[in-house]
N, C-alpha and C positions, 0 to 999 in steps of 0.2 A: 651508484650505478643501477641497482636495485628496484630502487623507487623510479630512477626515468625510464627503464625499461619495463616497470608495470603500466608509468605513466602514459609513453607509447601503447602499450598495447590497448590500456583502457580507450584512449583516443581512437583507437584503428575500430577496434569493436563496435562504438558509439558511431562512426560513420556507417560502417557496414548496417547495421541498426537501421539507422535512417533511411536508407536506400531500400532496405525490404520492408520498412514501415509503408516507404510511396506507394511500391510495389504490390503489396499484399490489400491494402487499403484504398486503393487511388480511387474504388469503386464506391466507395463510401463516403459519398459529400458530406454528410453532417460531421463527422467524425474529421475530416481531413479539414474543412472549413477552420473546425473550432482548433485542430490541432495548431495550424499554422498559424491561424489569430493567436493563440500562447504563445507556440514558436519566436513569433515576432517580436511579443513582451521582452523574449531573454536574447534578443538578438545582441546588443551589446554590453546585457548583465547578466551572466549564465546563472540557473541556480545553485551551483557552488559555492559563485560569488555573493549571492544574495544569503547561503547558508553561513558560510565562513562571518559577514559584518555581523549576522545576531548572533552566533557565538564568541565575537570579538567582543558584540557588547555586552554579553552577559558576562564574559569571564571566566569560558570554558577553557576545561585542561587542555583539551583537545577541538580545535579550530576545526580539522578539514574530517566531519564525520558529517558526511552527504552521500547517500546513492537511490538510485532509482531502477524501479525495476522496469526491465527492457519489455516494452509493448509486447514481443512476437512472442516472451517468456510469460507474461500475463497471460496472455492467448494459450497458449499449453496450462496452465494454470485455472484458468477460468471452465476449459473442458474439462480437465479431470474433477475440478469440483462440481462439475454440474450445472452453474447457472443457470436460472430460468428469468423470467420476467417478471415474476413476483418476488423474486428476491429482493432486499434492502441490505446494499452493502456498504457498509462503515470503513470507510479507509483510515487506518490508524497512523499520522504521523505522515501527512500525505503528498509533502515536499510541494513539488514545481505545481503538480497535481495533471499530470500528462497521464497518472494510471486513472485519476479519476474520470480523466473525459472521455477514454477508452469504453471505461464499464458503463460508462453513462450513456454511450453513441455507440460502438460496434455489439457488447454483450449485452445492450439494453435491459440494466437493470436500474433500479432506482439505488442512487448513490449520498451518501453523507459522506462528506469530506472533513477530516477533523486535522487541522495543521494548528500550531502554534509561534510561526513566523509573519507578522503580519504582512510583509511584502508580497511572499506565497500567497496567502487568504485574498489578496488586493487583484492580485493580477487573476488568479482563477475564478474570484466573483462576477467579474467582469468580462470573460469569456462567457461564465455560466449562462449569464443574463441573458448575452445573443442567442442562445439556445433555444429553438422553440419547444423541446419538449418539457422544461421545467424540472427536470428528474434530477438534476444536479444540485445537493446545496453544499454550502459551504460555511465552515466552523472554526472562527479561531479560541482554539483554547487548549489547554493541555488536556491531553484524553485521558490522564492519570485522573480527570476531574470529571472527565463524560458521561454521559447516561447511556447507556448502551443498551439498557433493555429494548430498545426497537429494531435492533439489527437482528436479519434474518444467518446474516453473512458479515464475520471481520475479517477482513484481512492487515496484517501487520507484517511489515517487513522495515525490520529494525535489530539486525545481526549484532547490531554490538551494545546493546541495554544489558544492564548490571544484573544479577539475581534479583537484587531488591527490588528492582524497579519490574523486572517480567512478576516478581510475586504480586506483589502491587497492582499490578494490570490484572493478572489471572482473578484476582479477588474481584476488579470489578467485573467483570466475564460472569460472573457469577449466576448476575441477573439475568442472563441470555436465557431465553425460553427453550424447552425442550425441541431437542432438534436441530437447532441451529449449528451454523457450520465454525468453526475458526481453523484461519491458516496460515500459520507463521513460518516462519524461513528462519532456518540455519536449528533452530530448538524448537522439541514439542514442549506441551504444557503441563502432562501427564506432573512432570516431576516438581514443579513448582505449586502445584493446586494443593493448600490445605486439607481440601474433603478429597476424599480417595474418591474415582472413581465420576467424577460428573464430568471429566473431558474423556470420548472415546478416540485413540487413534483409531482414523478408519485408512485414511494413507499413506505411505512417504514415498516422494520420487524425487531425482535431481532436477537440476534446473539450471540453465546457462546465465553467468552476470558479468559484469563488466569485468570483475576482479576475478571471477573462477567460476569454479560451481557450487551450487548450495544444495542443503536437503530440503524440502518444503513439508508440510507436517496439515494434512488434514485432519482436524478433530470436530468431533461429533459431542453437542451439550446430550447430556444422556438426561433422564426424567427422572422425577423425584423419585417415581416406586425403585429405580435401578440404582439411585443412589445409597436411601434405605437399605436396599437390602445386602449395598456393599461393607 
């Protein structure tokens, strides 16, 4: 009873969603163009559906581990970190890739999209293309194996990854240039980072999702002299 009354409510949220995504956006052709060209992609294979076959086929414990973060919630998200136009933002783990076309078309930044589903990578490559601004690429590979040193900006939002797997991540973070921003949801990284001291919380605030609310976790790469001397 439990699960169909989260399931309801997820549903009810995801509608209300779309309607202030028209709403809020309707002014922004490029953005809306390329949204509803994806849209149409999952018109009769939701990305769920398309998450649940590759964990079928790999042989996961756990099938239905998919979510996405709600555009207007990115929007909140994207202001308190600042965005500008020179940012390069690495989306880690970047599903249907609907945050990606977002940061690439309303927050106008240049975006690396790093998925490892190939149906995802298929269908958002393909969008990408009709793009005229080219700021969009797309990665299929597991970001446990990416090169990240050219991200200005990660965002990752992936609430339910093992310790092992965020220490694992945090190690490649490593390379991030001084300065750079990451922002994870639900856990910061302070407590996972081997070297003390090279991720700075600089924020936490909540953030509305489908299933509830999360904490989100801006961290600051600090520079070597500040590492050193931790």
């Amino acid at each position: 009873m439990k699960l169909l009354l989260l399931g309801l409510r997820v549903h009810g949220f995801e509608w209300i969603e779309l309607i202030k995504v028209f709403f809020r956006y309707s002014f922004h052709r490029p953005f809306l163009k390329a949204f509803l060209e994806l849209k149409f992609r999952y018109l009769l294979d939701s990305p769920f559906q398309v998450s649940k076959r590759y964990l079928l086929n790999k042989q996961s414990e756990d099938v239905y581990l998919y979510g996405e973060t709600p555009l207007t919630a990115l929007d909140e998200i994207s202001t308190k970190a600042e965005l500008n136009a020179t940012d390069h933002v690495f989306e880690l783990g970047a599903g249907s890739g609907f945050t990606s076309l977002w940061l690439a078309t309303v927050a106008g930044v240049r975006v690396t999209s790093i998925e490892q589903v190939p149906t995802f990578c298929r269908r958002l490559r393909r969008v990408s293309q009709s793009m005229a601004s080219g700021c969009l690429k797309v990665i299929e590979e597991d970001y446990l194996e990416s090169d990240l040193s050219e991200a200005s900006v990660i965002y990752l939002y992936a609430s339910n990854l093992d310790d092992l797997t965020i220490r694992c991540l945090t190690l490649r973070m490593l390379a991030l240039k001084s300065g750079s921003k990451v922002i994870s949801v639900s856990y910061p990284l302070q407590e996972y980072c081997p070297v003390p001291g090279v991720f700075k919380l600089k924020q936490q605030f909540t953030v509305r999702f489908p299933w509830g609310e999360a904490e989100v976790f801006l961290q600051v790469r600090t520079s070597d002299v500040q590492r050193s001397s931790g």
